[in-house]
N, C-alpha and C positions, 0 to 999 in steps of 0.2 A: 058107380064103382064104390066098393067099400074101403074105407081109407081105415087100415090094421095100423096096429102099436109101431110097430116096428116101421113102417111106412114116414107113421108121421114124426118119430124119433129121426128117420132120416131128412124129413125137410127141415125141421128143426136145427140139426147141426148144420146145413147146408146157410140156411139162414145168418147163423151165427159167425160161422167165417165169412160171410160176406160184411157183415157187421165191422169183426178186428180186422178187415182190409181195408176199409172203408178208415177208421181207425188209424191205421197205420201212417197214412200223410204229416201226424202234426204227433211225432210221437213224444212224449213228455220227457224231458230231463230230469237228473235229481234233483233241482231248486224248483221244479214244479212247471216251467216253463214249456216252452215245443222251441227243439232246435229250430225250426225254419221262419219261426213268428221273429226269434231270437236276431239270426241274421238278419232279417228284411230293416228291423228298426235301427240297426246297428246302420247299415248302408244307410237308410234315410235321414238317420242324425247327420249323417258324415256330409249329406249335399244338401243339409238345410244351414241356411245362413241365420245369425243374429248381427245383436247391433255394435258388437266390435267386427265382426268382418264386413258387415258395411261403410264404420266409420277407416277400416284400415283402407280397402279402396280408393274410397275418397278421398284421404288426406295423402293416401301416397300416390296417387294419382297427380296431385298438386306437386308435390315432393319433387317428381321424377320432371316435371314442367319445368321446375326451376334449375334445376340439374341440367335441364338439355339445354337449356337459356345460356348458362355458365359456360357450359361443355361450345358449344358453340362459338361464344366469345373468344373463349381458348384456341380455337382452331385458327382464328383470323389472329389476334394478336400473340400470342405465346412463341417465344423465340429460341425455347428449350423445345430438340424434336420430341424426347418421351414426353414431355407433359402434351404438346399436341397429340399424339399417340394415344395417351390415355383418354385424352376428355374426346376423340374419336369412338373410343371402344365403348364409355357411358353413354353416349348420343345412340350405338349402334344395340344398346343392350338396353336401354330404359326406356325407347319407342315403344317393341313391342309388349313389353309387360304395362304401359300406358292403354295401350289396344287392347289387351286380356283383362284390364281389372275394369274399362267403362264395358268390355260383354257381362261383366259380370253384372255389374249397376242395370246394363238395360234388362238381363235375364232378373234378375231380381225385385224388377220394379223401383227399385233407387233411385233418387238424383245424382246427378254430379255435383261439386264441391268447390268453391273457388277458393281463392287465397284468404280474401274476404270472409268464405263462410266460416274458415277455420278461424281466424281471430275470435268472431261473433260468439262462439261455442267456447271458448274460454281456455284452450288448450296455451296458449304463448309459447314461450318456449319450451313446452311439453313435448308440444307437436312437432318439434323437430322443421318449424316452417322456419327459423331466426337461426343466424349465424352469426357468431361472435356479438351478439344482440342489435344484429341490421336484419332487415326485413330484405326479403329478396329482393327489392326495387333499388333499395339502400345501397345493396352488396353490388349488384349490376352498375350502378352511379360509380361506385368508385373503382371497380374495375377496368370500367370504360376512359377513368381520366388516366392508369399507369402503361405503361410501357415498357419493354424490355423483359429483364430477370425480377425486376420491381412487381411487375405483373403476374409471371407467373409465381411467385413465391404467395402472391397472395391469394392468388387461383388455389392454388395448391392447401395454403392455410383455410382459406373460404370452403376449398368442397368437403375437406379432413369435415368438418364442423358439419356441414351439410348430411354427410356420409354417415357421422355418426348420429345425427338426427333420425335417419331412415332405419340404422339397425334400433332402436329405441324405440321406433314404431310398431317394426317386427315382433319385434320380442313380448310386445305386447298384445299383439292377435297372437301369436299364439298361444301366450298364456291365458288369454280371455275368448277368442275366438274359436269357430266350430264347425265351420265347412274346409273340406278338405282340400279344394285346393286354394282357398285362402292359407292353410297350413302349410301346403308345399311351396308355395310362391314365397312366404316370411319366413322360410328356414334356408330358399334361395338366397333374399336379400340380406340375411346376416352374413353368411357365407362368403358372399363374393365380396359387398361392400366393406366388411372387416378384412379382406384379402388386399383390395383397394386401398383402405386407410394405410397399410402396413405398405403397401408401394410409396404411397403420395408423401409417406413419412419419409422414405429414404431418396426420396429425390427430392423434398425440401432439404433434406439435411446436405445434401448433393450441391446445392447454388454456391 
């Protein structure tokens, strides 16, 4: 068959739109970009980890260990009902976020982190591990020798110190850190535990 002008002018366009369809999936923005390459990196930054949301993990993973330790103590000895009350609602709210940040270490390929490790790394009282500059073991020692209002007042002054150790943390991944729910989880912990401070202050003041 003879292929005329006019014939092969119509494969030719036919060609060509299939070209600018073809084309069309990744179509460019004006800084030169393709919206869709655009989103995917944006999503994949947001569930990649570095090494402040690993070190937030792990230190507050330790953080929240000594909290429940404290929280605990309180429940058996504390003779004031709210403070029992509260150091209940810490034990009942820093389990699970204990559980959500070692998924995260095992998803990530992390270690976990002892009390120990954090000294080692040279954080001290950075890391929000020391209260009133006793070391959890410290604060536990002397909590277990008071009794009474004696007790919980200092329960009370020990977790303040604690509390604001953990928002100190936070505030930290999120100023340096970059997976997103590392970000939602530290903008939890400022939130509630500054909410906490603000109780634990008016029921110290309360004794």
């Amino acid at each position: 068959m003879m292929i005329t002008p006019r014939l092969r002018l119509a494969t030719g366009a036919l060609a060509l739109t299939a070209f600018l369809a073809g084309c069309g999936d990744s179509t460019e923005t004006a800084g030169g970009g393709t919206t869709a390459a655009a989103t995917t990196d944006g999503e994949q930054a947001a569930q990649e980890h570095n090494e402040a949301d690993t070190m937030f993990a792990q230190m507050m993973i330790v953080h929240h260990e000594g909290a429940i330790e404290m929280a605990q103590l309180a429940q058996e000895q504390a003779v004031t009902p709210e403070v029992q009350e509260l150091a209940a609602q810490i034990e009942a709210a820093q389990g699970p976020e204990i559980e959500l940040m070692q998924s995260w270490l095992q998803q990530w390929g992390e270690p976990a982190a002892s009390e120990d490790d954090m000294a080692g790394m040279g954080h001290g009282d950075s890391s929000g591990m020391e209260m009133d500059r006793m070391t959890q073991e410290e604060a536990m020692a002397e909590l277990e020798g008071l009794s009474g209002e004696a007790f919980d007042a200092r329960f009370l002054e020990l977790m303040i110190e604690h509390h604001r150790g953990a928002v100190t943390m936070a505030q930290t991944a999120l100023d340096e850190g970059q997976h997103a729910d590392v970000q939602e989880l530290a903008e939890q912990v400022v939130t509630d535990q500054e909410a906490e401070i603000e109780h634990m202050e008016q029921l110290h003041k309360a004794l």
